[in-house]
Residue frames as qw, qx, qy, qz and C-alpha x, y, z in Angstrom:
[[0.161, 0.423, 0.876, -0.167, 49.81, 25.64, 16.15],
 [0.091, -0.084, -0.287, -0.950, 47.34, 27.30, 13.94],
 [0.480, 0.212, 0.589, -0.615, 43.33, 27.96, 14.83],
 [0.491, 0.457, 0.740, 0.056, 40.46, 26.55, 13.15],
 [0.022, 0.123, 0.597, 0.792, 40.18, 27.70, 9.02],
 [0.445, 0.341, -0.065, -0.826, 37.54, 29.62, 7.65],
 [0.754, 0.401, 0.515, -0.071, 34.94, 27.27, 5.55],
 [0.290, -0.073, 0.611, 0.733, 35.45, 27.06, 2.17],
 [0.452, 0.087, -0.192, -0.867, 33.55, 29.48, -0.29],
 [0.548, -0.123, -0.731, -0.388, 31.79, 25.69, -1.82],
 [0.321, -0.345, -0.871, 0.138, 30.98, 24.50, 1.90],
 [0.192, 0.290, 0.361, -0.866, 29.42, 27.53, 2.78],
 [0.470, 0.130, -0.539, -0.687, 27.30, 27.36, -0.08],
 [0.511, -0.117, -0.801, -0.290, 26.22, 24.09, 0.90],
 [0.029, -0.298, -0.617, 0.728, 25.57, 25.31, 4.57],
 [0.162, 0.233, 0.039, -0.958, 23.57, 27.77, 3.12],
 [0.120, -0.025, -0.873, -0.472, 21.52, 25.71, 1.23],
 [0.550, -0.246, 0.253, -0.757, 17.64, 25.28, 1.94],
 [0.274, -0.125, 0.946, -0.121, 17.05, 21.74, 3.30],
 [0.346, 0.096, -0.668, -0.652, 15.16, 19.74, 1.34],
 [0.643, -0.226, 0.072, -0.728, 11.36, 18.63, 2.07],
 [0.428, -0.110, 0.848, -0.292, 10.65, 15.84, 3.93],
 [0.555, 0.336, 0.757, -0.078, 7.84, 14.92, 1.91],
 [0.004, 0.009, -0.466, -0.885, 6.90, 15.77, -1.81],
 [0.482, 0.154, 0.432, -0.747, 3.66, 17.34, -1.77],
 [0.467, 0.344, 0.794, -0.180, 0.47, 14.81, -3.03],
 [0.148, 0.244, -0.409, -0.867, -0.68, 15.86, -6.60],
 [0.520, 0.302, 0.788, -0.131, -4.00, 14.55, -7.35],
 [0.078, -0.267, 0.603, 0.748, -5.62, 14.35, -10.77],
 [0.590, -0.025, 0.023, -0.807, -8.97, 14.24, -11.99],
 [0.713, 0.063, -0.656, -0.241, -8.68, 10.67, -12.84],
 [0.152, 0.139, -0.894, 0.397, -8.25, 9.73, -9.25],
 [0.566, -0.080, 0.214, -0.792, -11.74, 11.03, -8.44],
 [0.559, 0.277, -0.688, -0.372, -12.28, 7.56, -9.60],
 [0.150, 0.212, -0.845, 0.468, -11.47, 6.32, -6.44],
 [0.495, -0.069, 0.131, -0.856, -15.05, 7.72, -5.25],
 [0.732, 0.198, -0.360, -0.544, -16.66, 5.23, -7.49],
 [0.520, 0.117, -0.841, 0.096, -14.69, 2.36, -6.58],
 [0.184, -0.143, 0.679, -0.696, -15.25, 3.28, -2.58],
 [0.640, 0.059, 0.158, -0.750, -19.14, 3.56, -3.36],
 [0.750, 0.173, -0.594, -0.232, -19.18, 0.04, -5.34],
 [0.390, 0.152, -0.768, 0.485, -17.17, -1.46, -2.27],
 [0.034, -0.106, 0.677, -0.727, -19.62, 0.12, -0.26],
 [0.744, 0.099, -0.087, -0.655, -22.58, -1.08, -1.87],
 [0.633, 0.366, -0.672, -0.117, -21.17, -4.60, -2.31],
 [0.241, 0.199, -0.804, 0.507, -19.68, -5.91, 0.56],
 [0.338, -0.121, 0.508, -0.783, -22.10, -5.19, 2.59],
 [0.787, 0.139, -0.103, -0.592, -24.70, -7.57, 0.53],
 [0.702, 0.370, -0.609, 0.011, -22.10, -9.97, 0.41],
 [0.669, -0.603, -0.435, -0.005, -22.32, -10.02, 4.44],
 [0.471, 0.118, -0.273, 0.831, -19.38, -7.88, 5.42],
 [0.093, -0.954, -0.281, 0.048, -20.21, -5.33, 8.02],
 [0.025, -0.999, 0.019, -0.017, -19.18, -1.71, 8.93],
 [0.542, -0.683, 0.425, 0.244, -15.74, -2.96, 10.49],
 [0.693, 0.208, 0.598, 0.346, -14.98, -4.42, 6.78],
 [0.297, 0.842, 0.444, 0.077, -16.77, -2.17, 5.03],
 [0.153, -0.980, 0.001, 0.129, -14.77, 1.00, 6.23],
 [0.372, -0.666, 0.495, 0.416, -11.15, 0.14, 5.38],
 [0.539, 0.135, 0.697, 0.454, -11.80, -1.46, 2.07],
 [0.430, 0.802, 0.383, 0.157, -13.90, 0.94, 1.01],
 [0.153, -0.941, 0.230, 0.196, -10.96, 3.72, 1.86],
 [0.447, -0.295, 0.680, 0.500, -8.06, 1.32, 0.14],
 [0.627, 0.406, 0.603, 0.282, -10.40, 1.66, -2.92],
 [0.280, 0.938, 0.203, -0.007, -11.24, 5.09, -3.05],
 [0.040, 0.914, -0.309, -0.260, -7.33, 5.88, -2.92],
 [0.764, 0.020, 0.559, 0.321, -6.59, 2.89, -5.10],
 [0.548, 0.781, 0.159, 0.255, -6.39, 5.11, -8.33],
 [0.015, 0.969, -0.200, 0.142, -4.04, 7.52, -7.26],
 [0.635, -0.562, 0.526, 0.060, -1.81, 5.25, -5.61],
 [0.860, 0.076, 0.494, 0.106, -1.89, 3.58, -8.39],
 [0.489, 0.814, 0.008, 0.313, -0.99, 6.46, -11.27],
 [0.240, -0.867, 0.436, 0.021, 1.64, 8.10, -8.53],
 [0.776, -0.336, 0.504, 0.172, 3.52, 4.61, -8.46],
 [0.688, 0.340, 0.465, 0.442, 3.69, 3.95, -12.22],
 [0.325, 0.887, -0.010, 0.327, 4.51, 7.99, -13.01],
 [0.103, 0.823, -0.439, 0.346, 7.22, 8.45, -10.15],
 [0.681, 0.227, -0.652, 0.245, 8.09, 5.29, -8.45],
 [0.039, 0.060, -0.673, 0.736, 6.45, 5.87, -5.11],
 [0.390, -0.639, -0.655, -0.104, 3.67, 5.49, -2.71],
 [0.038, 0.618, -0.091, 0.780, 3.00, 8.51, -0.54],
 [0.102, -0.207, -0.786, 0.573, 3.07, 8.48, 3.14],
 [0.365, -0.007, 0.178, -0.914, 0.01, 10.83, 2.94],
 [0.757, 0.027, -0.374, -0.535, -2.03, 8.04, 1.82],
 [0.672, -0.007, -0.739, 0.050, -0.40, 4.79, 2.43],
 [0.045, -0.268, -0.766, 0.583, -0.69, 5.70, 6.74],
 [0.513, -0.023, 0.342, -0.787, -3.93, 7.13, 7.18],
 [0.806, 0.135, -0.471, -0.331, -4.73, 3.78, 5.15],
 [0.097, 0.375, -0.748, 0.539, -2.50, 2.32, 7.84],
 [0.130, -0.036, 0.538, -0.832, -4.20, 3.55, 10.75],
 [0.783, 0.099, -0.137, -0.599, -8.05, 2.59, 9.32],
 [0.816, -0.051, -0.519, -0.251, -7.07, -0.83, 8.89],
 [0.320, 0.084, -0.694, 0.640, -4.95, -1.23, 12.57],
 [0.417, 0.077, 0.494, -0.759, -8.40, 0.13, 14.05],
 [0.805, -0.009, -0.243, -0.541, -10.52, -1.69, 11.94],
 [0.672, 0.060, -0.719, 0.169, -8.12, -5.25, 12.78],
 [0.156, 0.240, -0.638, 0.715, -8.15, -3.94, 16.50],
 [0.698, -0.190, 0.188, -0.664, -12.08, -3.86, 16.86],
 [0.887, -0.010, -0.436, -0.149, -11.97, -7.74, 15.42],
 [0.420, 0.411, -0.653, 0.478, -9.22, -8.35, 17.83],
 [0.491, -0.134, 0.535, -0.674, -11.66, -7.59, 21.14],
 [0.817, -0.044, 0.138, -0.559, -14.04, -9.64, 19.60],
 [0.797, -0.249, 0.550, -0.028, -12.02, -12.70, 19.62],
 [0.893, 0.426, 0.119, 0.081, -11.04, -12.65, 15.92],
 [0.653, -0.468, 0.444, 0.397, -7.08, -13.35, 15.65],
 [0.633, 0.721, 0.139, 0.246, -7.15, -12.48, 11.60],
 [0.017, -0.969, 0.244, 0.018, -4.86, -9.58, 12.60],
 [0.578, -0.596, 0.465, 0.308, -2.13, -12.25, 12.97],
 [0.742, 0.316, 0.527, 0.269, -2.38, -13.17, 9.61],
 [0.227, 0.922, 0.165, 0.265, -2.36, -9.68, 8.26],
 [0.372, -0.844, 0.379, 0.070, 1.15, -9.08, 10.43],
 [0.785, -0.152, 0.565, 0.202, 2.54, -11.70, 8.90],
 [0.466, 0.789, 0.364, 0.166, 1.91, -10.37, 5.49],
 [0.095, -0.978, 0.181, -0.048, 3.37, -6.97, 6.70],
 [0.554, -0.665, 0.475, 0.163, 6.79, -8.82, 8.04],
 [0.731, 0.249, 0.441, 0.457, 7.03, -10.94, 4.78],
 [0.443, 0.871, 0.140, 0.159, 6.84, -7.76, 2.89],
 [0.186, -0.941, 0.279, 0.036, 9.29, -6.22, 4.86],
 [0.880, -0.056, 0.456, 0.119, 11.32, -9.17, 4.70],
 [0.675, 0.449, 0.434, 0.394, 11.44, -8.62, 0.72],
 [0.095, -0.990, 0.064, -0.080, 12.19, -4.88, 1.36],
 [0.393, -0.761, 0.497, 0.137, 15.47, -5.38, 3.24],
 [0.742, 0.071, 0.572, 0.342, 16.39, -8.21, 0.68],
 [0.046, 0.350, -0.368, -0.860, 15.92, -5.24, -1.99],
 [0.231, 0.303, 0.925, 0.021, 12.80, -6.65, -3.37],
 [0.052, -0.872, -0.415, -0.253, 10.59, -3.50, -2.98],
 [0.147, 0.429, -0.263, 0.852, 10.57, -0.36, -1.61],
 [0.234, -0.208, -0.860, 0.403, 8.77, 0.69, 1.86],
 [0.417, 0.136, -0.385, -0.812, 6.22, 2.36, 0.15],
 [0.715, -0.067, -0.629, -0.299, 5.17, -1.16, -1.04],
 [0.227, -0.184, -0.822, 0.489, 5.78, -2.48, 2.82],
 [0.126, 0.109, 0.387, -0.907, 3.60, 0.35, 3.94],
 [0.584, 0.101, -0.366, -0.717, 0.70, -0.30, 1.10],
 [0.729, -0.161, -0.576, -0.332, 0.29, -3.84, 1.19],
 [0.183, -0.119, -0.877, 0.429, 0.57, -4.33, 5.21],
 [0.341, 0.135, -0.033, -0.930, -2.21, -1.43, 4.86],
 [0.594, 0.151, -0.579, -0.537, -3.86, -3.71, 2.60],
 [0.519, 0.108, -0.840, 0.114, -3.39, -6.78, 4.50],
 [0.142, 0.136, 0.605, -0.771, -5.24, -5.10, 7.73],
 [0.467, 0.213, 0.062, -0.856, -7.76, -4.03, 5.91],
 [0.620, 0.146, -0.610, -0.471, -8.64, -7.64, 4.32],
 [0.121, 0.152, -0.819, 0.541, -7.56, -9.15, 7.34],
 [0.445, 0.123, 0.455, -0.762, -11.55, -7.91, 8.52],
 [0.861, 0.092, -0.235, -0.441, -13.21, -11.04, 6.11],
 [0.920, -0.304, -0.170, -0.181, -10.76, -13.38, 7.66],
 [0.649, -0.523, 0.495, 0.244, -7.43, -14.85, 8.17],
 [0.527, 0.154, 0.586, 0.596, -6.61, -16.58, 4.64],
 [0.484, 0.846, 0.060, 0.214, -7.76, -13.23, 2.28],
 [0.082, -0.886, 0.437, 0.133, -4.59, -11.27, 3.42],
 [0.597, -0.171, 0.684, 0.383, -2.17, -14.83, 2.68],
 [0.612, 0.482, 0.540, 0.317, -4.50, -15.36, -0.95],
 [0.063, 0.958, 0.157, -0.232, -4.10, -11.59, -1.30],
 [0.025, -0.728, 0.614, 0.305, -0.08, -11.27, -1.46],
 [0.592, -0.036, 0.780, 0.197, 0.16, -14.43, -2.98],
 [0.471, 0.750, 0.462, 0.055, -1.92, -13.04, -5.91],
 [0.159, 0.950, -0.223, -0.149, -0.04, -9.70, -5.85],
 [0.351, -0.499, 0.689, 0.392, 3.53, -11.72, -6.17],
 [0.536, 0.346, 0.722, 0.267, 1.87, -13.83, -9.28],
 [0.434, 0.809, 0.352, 0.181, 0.53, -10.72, -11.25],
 [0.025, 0.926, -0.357, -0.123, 3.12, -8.45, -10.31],
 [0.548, -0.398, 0.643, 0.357, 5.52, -11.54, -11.37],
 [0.464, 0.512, 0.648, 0.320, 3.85, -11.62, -14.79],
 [0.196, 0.976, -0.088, 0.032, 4.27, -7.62, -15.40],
 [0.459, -0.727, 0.462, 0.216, 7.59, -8.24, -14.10],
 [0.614, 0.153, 0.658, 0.408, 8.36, -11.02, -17.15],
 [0.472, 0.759, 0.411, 0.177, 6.45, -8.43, -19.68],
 [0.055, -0.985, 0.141, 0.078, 8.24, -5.54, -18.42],
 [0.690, -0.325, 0.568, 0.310, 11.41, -7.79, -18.78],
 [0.711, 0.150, 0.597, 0.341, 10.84, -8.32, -22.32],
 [0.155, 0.966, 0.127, 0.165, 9.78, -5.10, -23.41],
 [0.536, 0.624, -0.078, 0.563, 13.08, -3.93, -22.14],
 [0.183, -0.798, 0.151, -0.554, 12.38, -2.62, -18.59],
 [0.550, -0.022, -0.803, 0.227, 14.27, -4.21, -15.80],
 [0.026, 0.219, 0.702, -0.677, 12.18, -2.77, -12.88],
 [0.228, -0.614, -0.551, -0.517, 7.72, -2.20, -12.44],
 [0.380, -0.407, 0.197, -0.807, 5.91, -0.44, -9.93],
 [0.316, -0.203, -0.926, 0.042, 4.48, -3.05, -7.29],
 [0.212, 0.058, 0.282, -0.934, 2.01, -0.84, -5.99],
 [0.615, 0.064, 0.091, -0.781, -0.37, -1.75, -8.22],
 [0.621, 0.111, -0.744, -0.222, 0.22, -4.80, -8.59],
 [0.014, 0.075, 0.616, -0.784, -0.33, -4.68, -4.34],
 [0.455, 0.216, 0.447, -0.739, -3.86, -3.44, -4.78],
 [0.519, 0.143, -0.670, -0.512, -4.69, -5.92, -7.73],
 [0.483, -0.047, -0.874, 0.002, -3.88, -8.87, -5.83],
 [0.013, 0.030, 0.562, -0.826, -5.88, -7.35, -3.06],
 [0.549, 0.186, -0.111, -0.807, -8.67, -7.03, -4.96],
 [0.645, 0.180, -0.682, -0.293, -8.77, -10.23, -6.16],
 [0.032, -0.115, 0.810, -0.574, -8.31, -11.09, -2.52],
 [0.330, 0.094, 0.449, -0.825, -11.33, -9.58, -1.54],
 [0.554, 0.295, -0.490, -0.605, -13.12, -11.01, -4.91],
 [0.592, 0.019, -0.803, -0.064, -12.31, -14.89, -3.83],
 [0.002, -0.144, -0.747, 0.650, -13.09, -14.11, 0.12],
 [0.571, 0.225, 0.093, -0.784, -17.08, -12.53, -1.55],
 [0.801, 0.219, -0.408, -0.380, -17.64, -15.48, -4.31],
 [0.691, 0.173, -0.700, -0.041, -15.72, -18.07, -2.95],
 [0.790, -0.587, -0.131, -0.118, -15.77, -18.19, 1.29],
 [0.620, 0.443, -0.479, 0.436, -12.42, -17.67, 1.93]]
């Protein structure tokens, strides 16, 4: 009976190794400062358009880190947790104040979240994109019930039409990030002009 072998030189090495970061750190870029702008518009808008504070506060935060979210996705094929929860957490308190006051939007905006996931585990997206557009879906959730449905419904149409271009051109996968905070926009766009 013989005792227990020395490692090998190669698995020490790989003992030795320094574990690798949980997260890659956030690079921002001047162009994101953009975001600013977009917040301030959102917060100058909405509010004329009758939306109060409990609106006001999670859209204008999904705009101001709509640039970045949007250049990270299409330069490295991800959405950062650093963004996509605290974007989270804003709209899950903003859907939780409507929730005391009797408004039940929040189920609609879960629903959203579970389809996404849904398309996640089917290989559809990544969970990034779960994490963004249920994010998204809270935070629209506060003008009613149907913007989060018209919302992803929009993002699957324009991000299915990059998806055909990017097809022909040659690429067989796109970022759905931004195609996530298009159709969001556009949400918010038909819930201000049109009464959704």
């Amino acid at each position: 009976m013989t005792g227990p072998t020395a490692p090998s030189a190669g698995s020490v090495d790989r003992l030795v190794l320094a574990p690798r970061p949980l997260a890659r750190p956030v690079r921002l870029l001047p162009v994101d400062a953009s975001g600013v702008l977009l917040a301030v518009v959102v917060g100058v808008l909405l509010p004329t358009w009758g939306s109060d504070a409990v609106a006001v506060v999670p859209l204008a935060a999904a705009a101001a880190a709509a640039p970045a979210l949007a250049r990270i996705d299409m330069a490295e094929r991800r959405l950062p947790n650093a963004i996509t929860v605290p974007l989270l957490l804003v709209g899950a308190i903003a859907c939780a104040a409507r929730a005391i006051a009797g408004d039940l939007a929040v189920l609609a905006a879960l629903g959203v979240g579970a389809a996404l996931l849904v398309m996640a585990l089917v290989g559809g997206m990544g969970m990034g994109d779960v994490k963004l557009g249920t994010a998204l879906a809270l935070a629209t959730a506060t003008l009613g019930w149907a913007v989060p449905l018209v919302a992803l419904a929009a993002s699957v149409v324009v991000g299915g039409v990059a998806g055909l271009v990017a097809l022909m051109a040659g690429r067989r996968t796109i970022a759905f990030g931004p195609w996530l905070l298009v159709g969001h926009a556009l949400g918010v766009g038909v819930a201000a002009f049109g009464g959704a």
